[in-house]
C-alpha positions as CSV (number, residue, x, y, z in Angstrom):
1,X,-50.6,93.5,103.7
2,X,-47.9,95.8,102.2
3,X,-45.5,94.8,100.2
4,X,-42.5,95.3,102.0
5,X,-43.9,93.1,104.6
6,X,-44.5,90.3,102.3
7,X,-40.8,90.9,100.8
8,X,-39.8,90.8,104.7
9,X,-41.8,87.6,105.5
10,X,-40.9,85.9,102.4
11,X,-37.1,86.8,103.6
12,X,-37.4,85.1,106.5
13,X,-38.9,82.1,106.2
14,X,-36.8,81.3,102.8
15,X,-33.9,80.6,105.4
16,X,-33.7,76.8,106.6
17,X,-33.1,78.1,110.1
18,X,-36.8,79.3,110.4
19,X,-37.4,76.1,108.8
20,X,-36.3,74.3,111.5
21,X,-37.4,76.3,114.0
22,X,-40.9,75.6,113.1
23,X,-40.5,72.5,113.2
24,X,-39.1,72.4,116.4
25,X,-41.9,74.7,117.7
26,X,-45.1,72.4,116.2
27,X,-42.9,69.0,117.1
28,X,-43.0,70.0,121.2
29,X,-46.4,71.6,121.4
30,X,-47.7,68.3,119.6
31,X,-45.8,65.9,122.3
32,X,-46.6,68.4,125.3
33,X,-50.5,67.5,124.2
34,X,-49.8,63.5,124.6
35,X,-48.1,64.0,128.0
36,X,-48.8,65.9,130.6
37,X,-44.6,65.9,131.9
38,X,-42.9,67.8,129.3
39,X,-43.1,71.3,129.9
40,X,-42.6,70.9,133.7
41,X,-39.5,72.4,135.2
42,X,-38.1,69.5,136.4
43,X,-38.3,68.0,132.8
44,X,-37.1,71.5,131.1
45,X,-33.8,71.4,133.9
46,X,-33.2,68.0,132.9
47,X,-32.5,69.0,129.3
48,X,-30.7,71.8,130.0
49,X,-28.6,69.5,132.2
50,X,-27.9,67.5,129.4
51,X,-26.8,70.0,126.6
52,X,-24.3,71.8,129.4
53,X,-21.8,70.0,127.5
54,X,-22.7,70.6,123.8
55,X,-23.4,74.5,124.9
56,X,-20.1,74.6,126.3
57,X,-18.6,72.9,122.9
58,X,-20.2,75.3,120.5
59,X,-19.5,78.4,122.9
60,X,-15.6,77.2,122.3
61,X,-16.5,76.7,118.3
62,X,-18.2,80.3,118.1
63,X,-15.0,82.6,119.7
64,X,-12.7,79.8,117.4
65,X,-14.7,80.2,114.2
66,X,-14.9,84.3,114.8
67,X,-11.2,84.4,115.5
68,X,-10.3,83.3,112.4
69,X,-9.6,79.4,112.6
70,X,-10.8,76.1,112.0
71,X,-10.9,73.1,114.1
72,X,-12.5,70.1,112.8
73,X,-10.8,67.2,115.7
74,X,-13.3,68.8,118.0
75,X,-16.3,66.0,117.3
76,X,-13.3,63.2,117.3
77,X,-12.3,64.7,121.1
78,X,-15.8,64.2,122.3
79,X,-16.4,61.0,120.9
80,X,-13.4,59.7,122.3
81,X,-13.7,61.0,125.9
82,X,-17.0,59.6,125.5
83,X,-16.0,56.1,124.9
84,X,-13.0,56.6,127.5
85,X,-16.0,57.9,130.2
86,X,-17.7,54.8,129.4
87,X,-14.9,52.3,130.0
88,X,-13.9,53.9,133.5
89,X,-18.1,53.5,134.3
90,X,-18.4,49.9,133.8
91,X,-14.7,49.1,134.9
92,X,-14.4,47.4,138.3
C-alpha cells in the first residue's frame, strides 16, 4: 500500500462520522442475521415513514445554519407539539 493511501485512509477514519458509520453499518447487518424482517421493504418504508419529520427538521436546520443564523428553540417546538399531539390523541 502506498503511502498516500494510508495518509488518505488514516484521514478518514480519524473523523467520528466514519466512526459512527461503522457502527451503524456492523449494528444492522448483525440484527438482519437474527431476524429474517428487517431488510424487507415494508420494514425499510416504515422507517423512512417515521424520520419524514426529523428529515424535514434538519432540511430547515441545514438552509438556516448555511444562511448564517442560529436557532436553538427548534428541539423545544418539537417537543412541545409533541406533547400537544399527544393530549388531542387521548382526549375524548
Amino acid at each position: 500500500m502506498s503511502r498516500g493511501k494510508f495518509d488518505f485512509i488514516k484521514k478518514v477514519t480519524s473523523y467520528r462520522e466514519f466512526i459512527l458509520i461503522f457502527v451503524i453499518i456492523i449494528f444492522s447487518l448483525v440484527v438482519s442475521l437474527f431476524t429474517p424482517y428487517f431488510f424487507t421493504g415494508t420494514n425499510l418504508g416504515a422507517m423512512l415513514m417515521g424520520l419524514t419529520v426529523e428529515g424535514l427538521v434538519v432540511l430547515g436546520m441545514v438552509i438556516l445554519l448555511v444562511s448564517g443564523g442560529l436557532d436553538l428553540s427548534v428541539g423545544a417546538v418539537m417537543a412541545f407539539v409533541g406533547v400537544v399531539t399527544g393530549m388531542m390523541v387521548i382526549s375524548d
